[in-house]
N, C-alpha and C positions, 0 to 999 in steps of 0.2 A: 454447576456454575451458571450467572445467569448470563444474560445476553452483557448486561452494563459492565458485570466485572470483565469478561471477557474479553470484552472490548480497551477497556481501563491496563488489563495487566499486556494486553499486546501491544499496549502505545505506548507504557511503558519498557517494555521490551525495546523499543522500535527509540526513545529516548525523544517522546513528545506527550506534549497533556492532552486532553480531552477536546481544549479549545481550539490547539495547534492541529489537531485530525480533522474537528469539523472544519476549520477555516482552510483545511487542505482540500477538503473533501465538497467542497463550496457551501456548506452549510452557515448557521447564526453560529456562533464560539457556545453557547450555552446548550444548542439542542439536541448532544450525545445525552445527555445526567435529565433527559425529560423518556427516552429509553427503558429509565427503571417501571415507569409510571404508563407510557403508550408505547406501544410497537411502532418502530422505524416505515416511511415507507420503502419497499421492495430498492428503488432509486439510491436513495440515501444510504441503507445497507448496502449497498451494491457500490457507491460514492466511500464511504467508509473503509471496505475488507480492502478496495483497490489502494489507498491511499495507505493502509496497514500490510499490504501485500500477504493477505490472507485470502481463505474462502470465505463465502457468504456462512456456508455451512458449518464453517468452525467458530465462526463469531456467534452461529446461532446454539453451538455445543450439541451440534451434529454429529461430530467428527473431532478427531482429536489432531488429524493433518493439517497444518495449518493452508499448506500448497500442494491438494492433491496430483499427482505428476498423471499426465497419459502424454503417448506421443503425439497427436493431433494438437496441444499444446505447447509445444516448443517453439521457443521465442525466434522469431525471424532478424535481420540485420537492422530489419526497419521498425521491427517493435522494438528491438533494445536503443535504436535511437532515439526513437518518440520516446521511449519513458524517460532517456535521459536529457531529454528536452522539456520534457514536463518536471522538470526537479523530483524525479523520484531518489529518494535516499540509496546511494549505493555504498554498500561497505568492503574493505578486502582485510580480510586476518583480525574482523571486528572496530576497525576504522575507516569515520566515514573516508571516502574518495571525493579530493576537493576537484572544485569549478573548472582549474586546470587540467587535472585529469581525465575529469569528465568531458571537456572540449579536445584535449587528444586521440580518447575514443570515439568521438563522434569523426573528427576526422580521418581515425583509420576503415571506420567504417565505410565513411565514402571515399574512401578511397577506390574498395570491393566492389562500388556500384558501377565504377568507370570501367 
């Protein structure tokens, strides 16, 4: 599988197109589908698998994990708030968790900081 399906079938997964990743990803809406033709730079792949919540390596068909686990890895109080400040998609039981929800956890979170 190449790098562009790879990328196409996890945005699809994830329930965004191509344009809706790069323009996530701070990219032009066109320059995932130029991918098939030049290699990403390092940045961009790296702006992409984050926005897909994948690895670099599984986008590159490295690996078949999309989220290899180690415990030096585990998300802190302050990264699950930051991503959920940065509009990362979050789902529970395969739906997304709306704006209100996600503003509740943000504030039980800090709540733990006090």
């Amino acid at each position: 599988m190449t790098l562009i399906s790879r990328t196409k079938e996890i945005a699809k997964l994830r329930g965004l197109s191509l344009d809706d990743v790069a323009i996530k990803a701070g990219l032009s809406a066109k320059s995932i589908y130029n991918w098939g033709r030049n290699s990403p730079k390092s940045e961009n792949l790296d702006r992409v698998a984050d926005v897909l919540h994948v690895s670099t390596d599984y986008l590159l068909g490295r690996t078949d994990e999309m989220n290899p686990s180690s415990t030096d890895n585990v998300p802190t109080e302050v990264d699950i708030k930051k991503a959920i400040e940065q509009d990362i998609m979050l789902a529970f039981d395969g739906k997304p968790i709306s704006d209100k929800y996600k503003r509740i956890i943000i504030e039980l979170l800090s709540e733990e900081d006090e």
